[in-house]
C-alpha positions as CSV (number, residue, x, y, z in Angstrom):
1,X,0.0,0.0,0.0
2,X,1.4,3.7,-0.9
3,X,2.4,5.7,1.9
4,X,-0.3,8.3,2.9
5,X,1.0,11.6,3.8
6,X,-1.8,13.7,6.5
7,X,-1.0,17.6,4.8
8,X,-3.9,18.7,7.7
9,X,-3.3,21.3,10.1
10,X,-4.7,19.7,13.7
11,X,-7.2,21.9,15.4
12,X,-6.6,22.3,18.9
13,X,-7.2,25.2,21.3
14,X,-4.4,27.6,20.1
15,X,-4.0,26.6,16.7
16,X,-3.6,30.4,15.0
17,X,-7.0,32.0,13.6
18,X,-6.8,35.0,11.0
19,X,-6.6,37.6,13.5
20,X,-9.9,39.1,14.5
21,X,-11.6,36.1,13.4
22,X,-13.3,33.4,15.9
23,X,-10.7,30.9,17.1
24,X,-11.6,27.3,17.8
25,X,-12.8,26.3,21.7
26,X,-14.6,23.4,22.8
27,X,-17.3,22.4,25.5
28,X,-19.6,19.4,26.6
29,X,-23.1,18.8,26.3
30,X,-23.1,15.7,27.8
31,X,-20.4,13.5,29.5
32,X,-20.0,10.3,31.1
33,X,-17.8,12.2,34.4
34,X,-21.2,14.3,35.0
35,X,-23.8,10.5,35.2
36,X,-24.5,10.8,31.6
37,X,-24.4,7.8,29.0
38,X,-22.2,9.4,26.6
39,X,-20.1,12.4,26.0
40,X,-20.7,14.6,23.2
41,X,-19.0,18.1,22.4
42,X,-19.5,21.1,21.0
43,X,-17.4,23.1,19.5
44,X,-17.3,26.5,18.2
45,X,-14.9,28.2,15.3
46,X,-14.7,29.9,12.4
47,X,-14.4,27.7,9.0
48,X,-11.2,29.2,8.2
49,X,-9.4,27.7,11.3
50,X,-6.6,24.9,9.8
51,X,-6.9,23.4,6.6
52,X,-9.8,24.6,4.6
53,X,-11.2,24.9,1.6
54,X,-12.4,28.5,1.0
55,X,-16.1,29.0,-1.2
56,X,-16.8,31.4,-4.1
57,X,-18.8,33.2,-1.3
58,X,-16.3,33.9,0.6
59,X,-15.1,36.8,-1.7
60,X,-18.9,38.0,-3.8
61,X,-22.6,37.8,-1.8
62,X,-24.4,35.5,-4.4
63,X,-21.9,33.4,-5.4
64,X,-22.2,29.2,-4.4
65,X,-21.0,27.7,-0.6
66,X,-19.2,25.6,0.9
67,X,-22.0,22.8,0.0
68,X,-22.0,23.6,-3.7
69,X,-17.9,22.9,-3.8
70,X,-17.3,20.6,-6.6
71,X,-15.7,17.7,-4.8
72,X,-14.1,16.4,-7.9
73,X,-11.8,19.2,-8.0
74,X,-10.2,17.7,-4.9
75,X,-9.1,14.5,-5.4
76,X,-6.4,13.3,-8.0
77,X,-2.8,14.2,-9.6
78,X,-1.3,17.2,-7.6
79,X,1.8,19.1,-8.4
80,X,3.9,20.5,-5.4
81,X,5.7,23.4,-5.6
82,X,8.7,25.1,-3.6
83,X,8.5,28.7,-3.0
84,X,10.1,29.1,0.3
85,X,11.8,32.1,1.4
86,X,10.3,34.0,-2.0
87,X,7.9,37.3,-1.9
88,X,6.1,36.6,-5.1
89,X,5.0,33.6,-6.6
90,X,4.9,34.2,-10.9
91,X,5.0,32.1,-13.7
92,X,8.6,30.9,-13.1
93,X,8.3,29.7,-9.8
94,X,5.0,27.6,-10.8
95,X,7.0,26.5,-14.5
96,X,7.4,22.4,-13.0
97,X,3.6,22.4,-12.5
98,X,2.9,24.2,-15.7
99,X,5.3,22.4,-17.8
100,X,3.7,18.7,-16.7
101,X,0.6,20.1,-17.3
102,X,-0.6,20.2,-13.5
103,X,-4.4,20.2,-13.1
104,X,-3.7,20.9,-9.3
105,X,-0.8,22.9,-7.5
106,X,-0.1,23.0,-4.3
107,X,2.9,25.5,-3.3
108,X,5.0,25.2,0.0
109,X,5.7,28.8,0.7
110,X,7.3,27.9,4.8
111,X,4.8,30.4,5.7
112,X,2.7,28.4,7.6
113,X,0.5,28.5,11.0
114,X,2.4,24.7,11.7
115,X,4.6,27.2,13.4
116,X,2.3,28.1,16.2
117,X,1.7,31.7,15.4
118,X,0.0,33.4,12.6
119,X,2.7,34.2,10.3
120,X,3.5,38.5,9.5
121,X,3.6,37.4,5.8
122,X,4.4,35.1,3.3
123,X,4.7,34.5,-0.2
124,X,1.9,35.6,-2.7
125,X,0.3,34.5,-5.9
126,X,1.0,37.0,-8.7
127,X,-2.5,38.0,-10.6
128,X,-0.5,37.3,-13.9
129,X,0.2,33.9,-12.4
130,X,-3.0,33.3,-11.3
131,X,-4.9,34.2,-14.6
132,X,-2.0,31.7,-16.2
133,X,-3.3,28.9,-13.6
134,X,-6.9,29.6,-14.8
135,X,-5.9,29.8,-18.4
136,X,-4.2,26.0,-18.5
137,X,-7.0,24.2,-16.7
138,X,-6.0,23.9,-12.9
139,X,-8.9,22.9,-11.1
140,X,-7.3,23.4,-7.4
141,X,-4.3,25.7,-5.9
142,X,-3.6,25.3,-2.4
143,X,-0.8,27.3,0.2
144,X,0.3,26.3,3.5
145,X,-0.2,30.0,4.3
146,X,-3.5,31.2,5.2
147,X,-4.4,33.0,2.0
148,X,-3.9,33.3,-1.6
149,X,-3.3,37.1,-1.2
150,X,-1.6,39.1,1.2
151,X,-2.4,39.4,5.0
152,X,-3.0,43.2,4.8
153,X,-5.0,42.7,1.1
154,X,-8.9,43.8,1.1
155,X,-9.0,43.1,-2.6
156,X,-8.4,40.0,-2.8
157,X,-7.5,39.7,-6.5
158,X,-6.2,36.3,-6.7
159,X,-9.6,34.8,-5.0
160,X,-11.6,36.6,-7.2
161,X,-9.3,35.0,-10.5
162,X,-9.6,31.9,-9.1
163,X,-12.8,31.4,-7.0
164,X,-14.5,33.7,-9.8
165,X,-13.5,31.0,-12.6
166,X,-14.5,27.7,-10.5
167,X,-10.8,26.8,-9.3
168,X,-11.1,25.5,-6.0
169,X,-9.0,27.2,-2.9
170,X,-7.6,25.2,-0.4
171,X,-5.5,27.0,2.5
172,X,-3.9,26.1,5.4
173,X,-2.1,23.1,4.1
174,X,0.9,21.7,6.3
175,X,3.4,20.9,3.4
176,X,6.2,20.5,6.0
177,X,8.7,17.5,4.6
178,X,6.8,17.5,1.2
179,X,8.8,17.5,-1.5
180,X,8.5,19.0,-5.3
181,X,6.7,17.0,-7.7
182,X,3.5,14.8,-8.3
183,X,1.5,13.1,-5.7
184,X,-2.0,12.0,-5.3
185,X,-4.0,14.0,-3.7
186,X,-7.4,13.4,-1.4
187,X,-8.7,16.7,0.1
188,X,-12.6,17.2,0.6
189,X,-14.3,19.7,1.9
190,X,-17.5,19.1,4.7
191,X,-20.7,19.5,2.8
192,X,-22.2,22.1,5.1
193,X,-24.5,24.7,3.4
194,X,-24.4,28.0,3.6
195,X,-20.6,28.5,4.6
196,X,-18.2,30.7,2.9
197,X,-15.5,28.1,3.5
198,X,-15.3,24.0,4.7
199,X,-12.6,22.6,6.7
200,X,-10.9,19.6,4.9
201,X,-9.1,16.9,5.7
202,X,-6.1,16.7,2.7
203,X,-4.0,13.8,2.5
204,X,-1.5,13.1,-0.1
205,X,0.0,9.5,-1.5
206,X,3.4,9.3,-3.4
207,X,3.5,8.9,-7.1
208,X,6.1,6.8,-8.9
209,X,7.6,7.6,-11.8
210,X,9.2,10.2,-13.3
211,X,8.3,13.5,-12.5
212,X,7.0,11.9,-9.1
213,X,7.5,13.2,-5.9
214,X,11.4,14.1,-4.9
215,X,12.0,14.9,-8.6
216,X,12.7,17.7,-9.3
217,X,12.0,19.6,-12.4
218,X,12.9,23.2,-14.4
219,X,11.1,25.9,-12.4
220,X,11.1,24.0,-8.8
221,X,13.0,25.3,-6.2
C-alpha cells in the first residue's frame, strides 16, 4: 500500500486564527464524568481555522458555498511546488507544474501556522500567475499560508481569478517535509451549506515515476 501523507493542520485550542476572526474552543453537552451515558462536544470556530477549503462566497454575496464545492476538484494528480523564502509567486516559480501540465498545485511557501503563530507574511500569488493557472486548466491551488493574497489585502484579487472561474481554494495546508513533484491528492471539503468556506481533511499518497515526488524539475525550487 502507498504511503499516505496527512497535509492537515490539527485543530486544537491555540492553533492560529486569521486575527480578529473566531478561534476554535470546545465544551460538553453531555459527558459520562457528570452520570450521563455518553459524551458529546460542542465546539465553536470559524471555517477558516486549519486546513480549509475557502467558497466562491467567501469573496462576492451571491456566489455558491461551501455545500455547492465541486468535490471532484479535490481528489487526484497534484503538483507540489517550492516557493520558500520568496515574496512573489509568478510564472517561473510555478513552470514544474505548468510544464507537466498540473491540473492541481499546491505550493509550500514555509509560511505556515504549523509554526504556532499566525505568520507576518508570506509569499503571494501574482495575478498574472494566477490568470495563467486559470488559463491551462487547474482545477485546485492550495498554500500552506492562510491566503492566496496578502495578509493586509482587502481586494483580494487572486480569490476573485480563481474562485470567480470555478478553481477551488484550499489553504492552510501543512506541506512540511513534502517535496517538489506529483502526488496523489485526497482533500474534501465538509458539505455544510451556507458557509463561505469548509474545513478539509487533505492527505497526499506518493507517485512513482518520473516527474514523481522528490524529482525535481525546471522551475522548482
Amino acid at each position: 500500500m502507498s504511503e499516505l501523507r496527512d497535509i492537515s493542520v490539527t485543530v486544537a485550542a491555540g492553533t492560529p486564527e486569521w486575527p480578529g476572526d473566531t478561534p476554535y474552543s470546545c465544551g460538553w453537552s453531555w459527558e459520562i464524568a457528570r452520570g450521563e451515558s455518553v459524551n458529546v462536544s460542542a465546539i465553536t470556530m470559524s471555517p477558516h481555522v486549519g486546513t480549509h477549503a475557502d467558497a466562491p462566497l467567501h469573496v462576492r454575496d451571491g456566489w455558491p458555498d461551501s455545500a455547492a464545492l465541486d468535490v471532484d476538484a479535490f481528489i487526484g494528480e497534484a503538483f507540489v511546488v517550492d516557493a520558500t523564502g520568496l515574496t512573489t509567486i509568478d510564472e517561473r516559480v510555478l513552470g514544474g507544474a505548468l510544464a507537466a501540465g498540473a491540473t492541481r498545485v499546491l505550493i509550500r511557501t514555509g509560511a505556515s501556522i504549523t509554526e504556532g503563530a499566525f505568520p507576518a507574511r508570506w509569499p503571494v500569488i501574482a495575478d498574472g500567475a494566477a490568470e495563467r493557472l486559470v488559463a491551462v486548466g487547474v482545477r485546485l491551488v492550495g498554500v500552506d499560508a492562510p491566503s492566496m493574497d496578502g495578509r493586509e489585502s482587502k481586494s483580494l484579487p487572486v480569490h476573485h481569478i480563481l474562485l470567480g472561474a470555478g478553481v477551488a481554494v484550499v489553504e492552510n495546508l501543512d506541506l512540511r517535509g513534502i517535496d517538489p513533484g506529483r502526488w496523489e491528492l485526497v482533500a474534501l471539503p465538509m458539505r455544510i451549506a451556507g458557509l463561505d468556506a469548509a474545513p478539509v481533511r487533505a492527505l497526499l499518497r506518493r507517485r512513482a515515476g518520473p516527474g514523481g515526488a522528490g524529482s525535481r524539475r525546471a522551475g522548482d525550487r
